[in-house]
Backbone as ProteinMPNN parsed JSONL, in Angstrom:
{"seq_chain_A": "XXXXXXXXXXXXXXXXXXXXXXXXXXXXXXXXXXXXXXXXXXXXXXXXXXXXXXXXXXXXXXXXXXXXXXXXXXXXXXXXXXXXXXXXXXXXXXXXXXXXXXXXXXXXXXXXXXXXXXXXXXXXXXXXXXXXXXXXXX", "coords_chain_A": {"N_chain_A": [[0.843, -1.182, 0.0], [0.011, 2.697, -0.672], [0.242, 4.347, 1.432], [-2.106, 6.438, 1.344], [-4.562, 5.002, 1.358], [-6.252, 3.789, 2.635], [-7.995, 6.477, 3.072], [-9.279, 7.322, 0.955], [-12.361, 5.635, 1.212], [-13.078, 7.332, 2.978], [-13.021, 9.692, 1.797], [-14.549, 8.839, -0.024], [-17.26, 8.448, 1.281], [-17.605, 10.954, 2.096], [-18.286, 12.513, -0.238], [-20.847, 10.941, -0.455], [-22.134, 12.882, 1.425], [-22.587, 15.129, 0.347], [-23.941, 14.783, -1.7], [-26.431, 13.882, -0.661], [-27.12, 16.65, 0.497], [-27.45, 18.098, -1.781], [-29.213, 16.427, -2.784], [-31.804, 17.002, -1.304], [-31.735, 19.456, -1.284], [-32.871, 19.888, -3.875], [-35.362, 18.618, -3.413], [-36.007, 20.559, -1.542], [-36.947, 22.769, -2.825], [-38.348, 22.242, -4.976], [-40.474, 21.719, -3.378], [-41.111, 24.003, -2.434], [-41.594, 25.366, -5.0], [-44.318, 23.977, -5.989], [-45.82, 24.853, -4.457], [-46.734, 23.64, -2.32], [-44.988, 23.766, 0.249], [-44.295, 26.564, 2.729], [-41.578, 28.829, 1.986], [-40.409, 29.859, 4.128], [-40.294, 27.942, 6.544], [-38.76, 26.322, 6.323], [-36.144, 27.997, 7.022], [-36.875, 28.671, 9.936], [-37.071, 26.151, 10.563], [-39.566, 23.824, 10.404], [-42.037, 22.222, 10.863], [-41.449, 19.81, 8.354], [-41.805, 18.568, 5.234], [-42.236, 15.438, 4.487], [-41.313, 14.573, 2.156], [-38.596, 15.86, 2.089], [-37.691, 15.135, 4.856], [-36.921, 13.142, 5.391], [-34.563, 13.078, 4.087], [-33.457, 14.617, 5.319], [-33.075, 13.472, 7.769], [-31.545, 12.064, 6.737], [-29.496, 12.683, 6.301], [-28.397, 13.625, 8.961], [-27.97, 11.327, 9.859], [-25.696, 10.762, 9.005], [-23.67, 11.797, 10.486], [-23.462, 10.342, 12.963], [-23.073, 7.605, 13.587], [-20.707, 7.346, 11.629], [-18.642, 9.195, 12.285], [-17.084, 7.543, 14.131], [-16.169, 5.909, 12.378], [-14.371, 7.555, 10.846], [-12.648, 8.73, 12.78], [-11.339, 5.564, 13.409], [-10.535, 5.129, 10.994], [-8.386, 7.277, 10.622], [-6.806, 6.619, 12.917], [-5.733, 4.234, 12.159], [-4.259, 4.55, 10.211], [-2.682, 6.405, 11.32], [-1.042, 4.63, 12.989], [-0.322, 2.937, 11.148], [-1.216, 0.784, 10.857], [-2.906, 0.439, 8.605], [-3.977, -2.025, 6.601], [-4.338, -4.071, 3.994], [-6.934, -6.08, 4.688], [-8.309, -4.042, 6.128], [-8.995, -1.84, 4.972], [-10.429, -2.827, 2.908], [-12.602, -3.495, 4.691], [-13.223, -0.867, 5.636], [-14.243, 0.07, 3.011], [-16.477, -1.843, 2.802], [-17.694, -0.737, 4.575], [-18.225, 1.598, 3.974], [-20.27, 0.841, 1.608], [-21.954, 0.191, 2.631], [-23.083, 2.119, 3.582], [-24.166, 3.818, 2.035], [-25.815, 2.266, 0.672], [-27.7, 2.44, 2.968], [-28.405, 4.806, 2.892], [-29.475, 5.004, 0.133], [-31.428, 3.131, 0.587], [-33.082, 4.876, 2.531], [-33.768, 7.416, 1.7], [-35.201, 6.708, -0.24], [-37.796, 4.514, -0.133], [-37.414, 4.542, 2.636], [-38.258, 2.068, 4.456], [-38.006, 0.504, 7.219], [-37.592, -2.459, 6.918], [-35.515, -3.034, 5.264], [-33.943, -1.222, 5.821], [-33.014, -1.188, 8.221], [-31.136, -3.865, 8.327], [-29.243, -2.96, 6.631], [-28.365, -0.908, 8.099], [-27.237, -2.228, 10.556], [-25.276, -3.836, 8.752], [-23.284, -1.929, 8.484], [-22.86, -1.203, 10.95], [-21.733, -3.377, 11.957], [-19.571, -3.887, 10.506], [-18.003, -1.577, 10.697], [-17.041, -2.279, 13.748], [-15.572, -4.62, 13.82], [-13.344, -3.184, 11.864], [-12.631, -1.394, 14.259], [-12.125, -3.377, 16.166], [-10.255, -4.317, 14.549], [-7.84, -2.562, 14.891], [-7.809, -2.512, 17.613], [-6.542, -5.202, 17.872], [-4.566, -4.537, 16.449], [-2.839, -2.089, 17.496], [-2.361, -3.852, 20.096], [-0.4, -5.893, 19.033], [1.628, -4.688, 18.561]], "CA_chain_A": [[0.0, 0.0, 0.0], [1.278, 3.341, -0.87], [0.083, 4.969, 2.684], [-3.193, 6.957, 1.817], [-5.65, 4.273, 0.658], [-7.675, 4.255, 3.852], [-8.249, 7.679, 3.262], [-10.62, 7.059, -0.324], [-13.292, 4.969, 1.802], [-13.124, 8.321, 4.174], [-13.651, 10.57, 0.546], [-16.36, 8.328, -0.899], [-18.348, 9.142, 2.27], [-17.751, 12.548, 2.303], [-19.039, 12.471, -1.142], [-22.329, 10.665, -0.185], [-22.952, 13.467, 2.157], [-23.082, 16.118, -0.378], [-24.965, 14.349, -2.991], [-27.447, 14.128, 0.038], [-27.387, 17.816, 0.652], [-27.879, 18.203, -3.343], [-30.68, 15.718, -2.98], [-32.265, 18.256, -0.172], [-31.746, 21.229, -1.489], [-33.525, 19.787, -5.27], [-36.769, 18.612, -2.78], [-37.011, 21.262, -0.624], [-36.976, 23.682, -3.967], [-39.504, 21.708, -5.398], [-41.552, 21.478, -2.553], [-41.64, 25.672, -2.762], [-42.415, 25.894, -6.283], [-45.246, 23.48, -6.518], [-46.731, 25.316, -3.258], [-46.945, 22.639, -1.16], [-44.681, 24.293, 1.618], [-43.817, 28.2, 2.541], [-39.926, 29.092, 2.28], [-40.41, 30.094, 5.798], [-40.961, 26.791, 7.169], [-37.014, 26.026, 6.276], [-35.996, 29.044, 7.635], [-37.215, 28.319, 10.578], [-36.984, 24.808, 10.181], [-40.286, 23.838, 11.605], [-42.5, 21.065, 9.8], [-40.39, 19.399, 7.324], [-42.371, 17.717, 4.789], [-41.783, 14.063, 4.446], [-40.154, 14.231, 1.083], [-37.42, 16.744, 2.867], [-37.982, 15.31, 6.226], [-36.451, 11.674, 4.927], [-33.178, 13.302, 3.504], [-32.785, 15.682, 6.363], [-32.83, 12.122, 8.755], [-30.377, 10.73, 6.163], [-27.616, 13.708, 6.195], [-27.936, 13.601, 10.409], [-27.345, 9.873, 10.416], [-23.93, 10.683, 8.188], [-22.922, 12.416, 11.181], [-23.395, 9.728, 14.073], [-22.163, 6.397, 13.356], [-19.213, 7.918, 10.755], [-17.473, 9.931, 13.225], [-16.18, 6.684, 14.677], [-15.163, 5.74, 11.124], [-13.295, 9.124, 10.313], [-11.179, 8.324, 13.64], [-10.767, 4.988, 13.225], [-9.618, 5.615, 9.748], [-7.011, 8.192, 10.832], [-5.569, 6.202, 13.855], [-5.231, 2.817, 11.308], [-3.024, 5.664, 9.682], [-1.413, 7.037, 12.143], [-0.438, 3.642, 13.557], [0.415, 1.917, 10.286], [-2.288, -0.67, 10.463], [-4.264, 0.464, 7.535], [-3.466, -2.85, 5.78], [-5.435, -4.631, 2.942], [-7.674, -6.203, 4.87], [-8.69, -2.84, 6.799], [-9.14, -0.711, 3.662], [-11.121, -3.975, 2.525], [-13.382, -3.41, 6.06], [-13.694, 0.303, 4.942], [-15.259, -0.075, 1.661], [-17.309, -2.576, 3.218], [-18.611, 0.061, 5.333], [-18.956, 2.656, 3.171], [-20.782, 0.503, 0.581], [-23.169, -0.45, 3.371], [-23.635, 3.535, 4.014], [-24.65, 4.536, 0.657], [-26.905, 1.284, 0.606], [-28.925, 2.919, 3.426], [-28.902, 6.273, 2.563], [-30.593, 5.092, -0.897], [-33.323, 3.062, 1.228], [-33.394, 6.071, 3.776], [-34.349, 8.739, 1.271], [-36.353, 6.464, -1.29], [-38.82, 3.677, 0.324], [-37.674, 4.366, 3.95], [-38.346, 0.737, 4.774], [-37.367, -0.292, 8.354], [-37.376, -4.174, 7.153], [-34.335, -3.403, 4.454], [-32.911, 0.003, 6.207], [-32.169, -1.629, 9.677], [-30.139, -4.222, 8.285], [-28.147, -2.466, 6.204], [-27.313, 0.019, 9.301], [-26.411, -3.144, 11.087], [-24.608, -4.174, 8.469], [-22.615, -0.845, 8.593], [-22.507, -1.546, 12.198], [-20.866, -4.759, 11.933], [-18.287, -3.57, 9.461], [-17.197, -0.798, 11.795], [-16.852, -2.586, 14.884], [-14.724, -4.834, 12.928], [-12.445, -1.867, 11.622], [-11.552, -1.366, 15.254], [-11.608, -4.869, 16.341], [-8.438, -4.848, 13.542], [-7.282, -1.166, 15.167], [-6.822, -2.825, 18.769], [-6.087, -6.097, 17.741], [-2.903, -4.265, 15.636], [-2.335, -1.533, 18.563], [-2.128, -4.762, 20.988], [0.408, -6.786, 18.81], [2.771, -3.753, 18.176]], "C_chain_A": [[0.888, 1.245, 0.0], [1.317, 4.427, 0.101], [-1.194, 6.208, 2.56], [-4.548, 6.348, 1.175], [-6.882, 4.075, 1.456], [-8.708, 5.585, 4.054], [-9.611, 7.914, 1.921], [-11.702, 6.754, 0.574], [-14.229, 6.472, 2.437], [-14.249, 9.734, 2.518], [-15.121, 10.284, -0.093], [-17.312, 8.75, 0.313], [-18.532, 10.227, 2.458], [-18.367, 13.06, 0.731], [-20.463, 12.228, -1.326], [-22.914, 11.908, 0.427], [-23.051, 14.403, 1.284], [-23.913, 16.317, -1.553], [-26.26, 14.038, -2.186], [-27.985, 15.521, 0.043], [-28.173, 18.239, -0.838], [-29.456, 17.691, -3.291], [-32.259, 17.197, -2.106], [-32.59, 19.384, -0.308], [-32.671, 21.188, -3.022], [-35.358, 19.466, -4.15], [-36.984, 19.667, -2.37], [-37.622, 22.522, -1.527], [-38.144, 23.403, -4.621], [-40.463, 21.373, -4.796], [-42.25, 22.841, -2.431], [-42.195, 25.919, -3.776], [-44.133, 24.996, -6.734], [-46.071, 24.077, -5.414], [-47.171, 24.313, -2.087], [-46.209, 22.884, 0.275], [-44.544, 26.181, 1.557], [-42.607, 28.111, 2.65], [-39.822, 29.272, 3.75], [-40.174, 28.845, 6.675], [-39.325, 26.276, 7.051], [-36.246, 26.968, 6.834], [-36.04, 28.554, 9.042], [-37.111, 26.574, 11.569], [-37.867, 23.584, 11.077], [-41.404, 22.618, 10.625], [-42.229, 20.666, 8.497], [-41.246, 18.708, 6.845], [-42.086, 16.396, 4.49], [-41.027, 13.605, 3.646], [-38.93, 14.65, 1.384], [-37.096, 15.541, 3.791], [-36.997, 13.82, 6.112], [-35.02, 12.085, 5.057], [-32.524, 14.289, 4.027], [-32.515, 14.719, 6.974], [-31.745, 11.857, 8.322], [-29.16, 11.411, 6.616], [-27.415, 13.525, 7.843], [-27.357, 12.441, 10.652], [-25.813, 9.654, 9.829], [-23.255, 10.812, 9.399], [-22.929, 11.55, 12.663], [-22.413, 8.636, 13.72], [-20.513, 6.52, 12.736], [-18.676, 8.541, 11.561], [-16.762, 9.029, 13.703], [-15.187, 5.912, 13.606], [-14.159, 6.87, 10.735], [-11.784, 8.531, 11.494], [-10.947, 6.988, 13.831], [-10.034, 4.95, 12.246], [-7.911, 6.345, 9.828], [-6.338, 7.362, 11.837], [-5.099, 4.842, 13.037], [-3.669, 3.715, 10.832], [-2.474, 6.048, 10.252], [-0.555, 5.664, 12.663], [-0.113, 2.359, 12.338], [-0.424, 0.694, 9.981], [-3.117, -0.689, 9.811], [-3.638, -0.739, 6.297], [-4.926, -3.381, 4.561], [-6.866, -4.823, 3.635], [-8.395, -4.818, 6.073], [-9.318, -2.028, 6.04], [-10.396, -1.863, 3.084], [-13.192, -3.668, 3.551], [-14.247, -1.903, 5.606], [-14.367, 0.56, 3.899], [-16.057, -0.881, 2.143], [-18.749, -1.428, 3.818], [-19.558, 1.329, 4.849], [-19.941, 2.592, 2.07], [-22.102, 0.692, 1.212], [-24.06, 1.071, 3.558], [-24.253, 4.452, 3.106], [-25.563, 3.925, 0.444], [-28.145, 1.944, 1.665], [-29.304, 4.171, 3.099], [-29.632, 5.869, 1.379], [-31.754, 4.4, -0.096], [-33.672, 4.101, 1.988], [-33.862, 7.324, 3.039], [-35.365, 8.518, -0.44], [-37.625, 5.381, -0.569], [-38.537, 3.858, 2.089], [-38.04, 3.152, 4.863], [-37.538, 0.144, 5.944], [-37.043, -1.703, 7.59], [-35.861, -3.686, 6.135], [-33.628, -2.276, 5.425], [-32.319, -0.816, 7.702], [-30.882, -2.615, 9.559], [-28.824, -3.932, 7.634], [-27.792, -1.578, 7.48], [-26.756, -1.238, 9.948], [-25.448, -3.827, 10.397], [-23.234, -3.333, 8.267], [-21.866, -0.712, 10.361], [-21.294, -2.329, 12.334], [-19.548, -4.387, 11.469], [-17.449, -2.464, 10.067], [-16.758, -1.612, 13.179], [-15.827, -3.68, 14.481], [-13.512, -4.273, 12.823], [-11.658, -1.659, 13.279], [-11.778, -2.215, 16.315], [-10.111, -4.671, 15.835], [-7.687, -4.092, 14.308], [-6.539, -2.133, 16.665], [-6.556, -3.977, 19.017], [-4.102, -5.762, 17.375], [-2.001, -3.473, 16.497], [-1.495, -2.573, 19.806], [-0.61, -5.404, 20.78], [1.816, -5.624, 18.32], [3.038, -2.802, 19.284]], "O_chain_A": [[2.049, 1.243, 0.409], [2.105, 5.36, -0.053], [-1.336, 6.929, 3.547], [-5.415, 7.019, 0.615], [-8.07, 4.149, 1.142], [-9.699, 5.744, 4.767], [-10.641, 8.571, 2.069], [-12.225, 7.823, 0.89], [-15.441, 6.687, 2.415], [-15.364, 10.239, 2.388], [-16.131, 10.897, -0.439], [-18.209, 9.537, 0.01], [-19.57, 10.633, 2.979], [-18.947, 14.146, 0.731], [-21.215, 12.903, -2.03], [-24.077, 12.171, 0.121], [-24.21, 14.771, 1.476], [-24.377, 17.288, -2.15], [-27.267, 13.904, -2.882], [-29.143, 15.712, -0.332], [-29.337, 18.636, -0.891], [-30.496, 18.269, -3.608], [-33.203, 17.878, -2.507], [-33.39, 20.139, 0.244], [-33.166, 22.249, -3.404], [-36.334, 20.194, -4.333], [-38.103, 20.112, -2.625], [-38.573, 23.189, -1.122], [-38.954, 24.306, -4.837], [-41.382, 20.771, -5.352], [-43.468, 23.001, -2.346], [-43.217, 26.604, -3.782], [-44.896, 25.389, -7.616], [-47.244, 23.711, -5.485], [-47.93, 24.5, -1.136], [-46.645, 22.367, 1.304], [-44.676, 26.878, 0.551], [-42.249, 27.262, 3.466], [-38.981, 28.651, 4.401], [-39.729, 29.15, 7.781], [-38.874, 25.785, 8.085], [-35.284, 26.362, 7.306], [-35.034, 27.911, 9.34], [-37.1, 26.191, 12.739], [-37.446, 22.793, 11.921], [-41.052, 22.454, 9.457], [-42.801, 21.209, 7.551], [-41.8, 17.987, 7.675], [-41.034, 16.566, 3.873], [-40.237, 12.677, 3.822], [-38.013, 13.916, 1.014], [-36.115, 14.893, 3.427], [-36.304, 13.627, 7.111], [-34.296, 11.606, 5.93], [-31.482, 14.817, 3.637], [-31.284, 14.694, 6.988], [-30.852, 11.452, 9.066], [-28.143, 10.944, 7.129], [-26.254, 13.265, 8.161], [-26.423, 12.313, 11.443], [-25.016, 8.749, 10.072], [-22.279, 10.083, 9.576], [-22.353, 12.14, 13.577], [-21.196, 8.773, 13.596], [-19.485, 6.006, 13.177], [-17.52, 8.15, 11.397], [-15.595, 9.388, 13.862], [-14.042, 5.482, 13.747], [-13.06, 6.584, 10.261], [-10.633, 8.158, 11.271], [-10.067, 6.938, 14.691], [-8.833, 4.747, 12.423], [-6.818, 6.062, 9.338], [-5.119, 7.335, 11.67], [-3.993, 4.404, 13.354], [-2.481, 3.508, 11.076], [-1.334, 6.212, 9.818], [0.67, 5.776, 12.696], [0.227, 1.2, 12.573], [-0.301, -0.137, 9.081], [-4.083, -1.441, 9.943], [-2.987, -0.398, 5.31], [-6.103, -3.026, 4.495], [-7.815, -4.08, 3.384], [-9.147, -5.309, 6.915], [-10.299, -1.448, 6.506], [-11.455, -1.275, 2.864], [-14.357, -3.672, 3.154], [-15.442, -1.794, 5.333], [-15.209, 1.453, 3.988], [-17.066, -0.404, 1.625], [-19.964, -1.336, 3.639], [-20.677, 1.8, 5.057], [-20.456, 3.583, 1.553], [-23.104, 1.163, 0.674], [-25.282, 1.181, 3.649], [-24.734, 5.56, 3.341], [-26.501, 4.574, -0.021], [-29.321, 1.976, 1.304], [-30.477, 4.54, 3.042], [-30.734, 6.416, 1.416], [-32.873, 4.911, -0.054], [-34.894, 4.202, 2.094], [-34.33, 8.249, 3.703], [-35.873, 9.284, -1.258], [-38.681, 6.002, -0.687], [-39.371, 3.357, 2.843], [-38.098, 3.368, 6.073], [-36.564, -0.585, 5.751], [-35.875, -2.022, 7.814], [-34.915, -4.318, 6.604], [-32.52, -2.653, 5.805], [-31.124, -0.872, 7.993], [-29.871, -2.49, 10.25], [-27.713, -4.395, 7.89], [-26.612, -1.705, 7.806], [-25.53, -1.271, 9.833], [-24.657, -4.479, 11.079], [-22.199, -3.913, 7.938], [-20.781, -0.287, 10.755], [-20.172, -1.998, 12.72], [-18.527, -4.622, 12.114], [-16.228, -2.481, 9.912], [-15.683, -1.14, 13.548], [-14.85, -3.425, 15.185], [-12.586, -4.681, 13.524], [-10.445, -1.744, 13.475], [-11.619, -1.76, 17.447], [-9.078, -4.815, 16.49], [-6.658, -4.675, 14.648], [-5.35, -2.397, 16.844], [-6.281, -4.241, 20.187], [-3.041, -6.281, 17.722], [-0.795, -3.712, 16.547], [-0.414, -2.293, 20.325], [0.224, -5.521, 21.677], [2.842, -6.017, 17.765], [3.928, -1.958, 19.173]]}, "name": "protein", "num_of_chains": 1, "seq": "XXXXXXXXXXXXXXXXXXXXXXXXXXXXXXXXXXXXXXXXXXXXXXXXXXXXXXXXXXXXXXXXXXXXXXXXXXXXXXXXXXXXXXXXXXXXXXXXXXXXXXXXXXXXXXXXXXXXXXXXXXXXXXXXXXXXXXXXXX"}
């Protein structure tokens, strides 16, 4: 590895979140022009209509679970243990995170969205499983 490959996984997610915002900012636009909400109401930010209200949930959930990916990411890197199978773990995770964000801002479907977060789950806890498995042995 040529020492910033852990760091893509980290990009592609930071990518999802702005093609969310995009998504967000094309509903809530189109929720003004067809009259179905007042501009005010975002402003404010006070009954979110459901087509919004989905892909506002999705961009907050970028920001819980992924924070523990961002710094596991960086300490694999700082400590040298961003090996194949780590970077492997990372795309895993990030695949899984793009998988819910499309059920989370098109059918909303607890029965498919929960397991993909658990499967996003899994794949992080994992990630630093490897972190203080590799911290331990070094």
């Amino acid at each position: 590895m040529t020492g910033f490959e852990i760091f893509w996984p980290v990009v592609a997610h930071v990518v999802l979140i702005f093609a969310l915002y995009a998504l967000l900012s094309r509903r809530r636009v189109a929720l003004v022009r067809a009259g179905k909400v007042d501009l005010s109401q975002f402003r404010e930010n006070r009954e979110e209509p459901s087509e919004s209200l989905v892909v506002r949930n999705s961009i907050a959930n970028q920001f819980e679970l992924p924070v523990l990916f961002y710094v596991c990411c960086i300490l694999l890197y700082v400590t040298e243990g961003d090996n194949p199978a780590a970077l492997g773990l990372a795309w895993l995770f990030v695949v899984f995170r793009y998988a819910h964000a499309f059920v989370h801002v098109t059918s909303n479907r607890l029965k498919y969205r929960r397991p993909l977060f658990m499967a996003c789950f899994v794949a992080l806890a994992a990630l630093w499983a490897w972190l203080a498995i590799w911290m331990a042995m070094n």
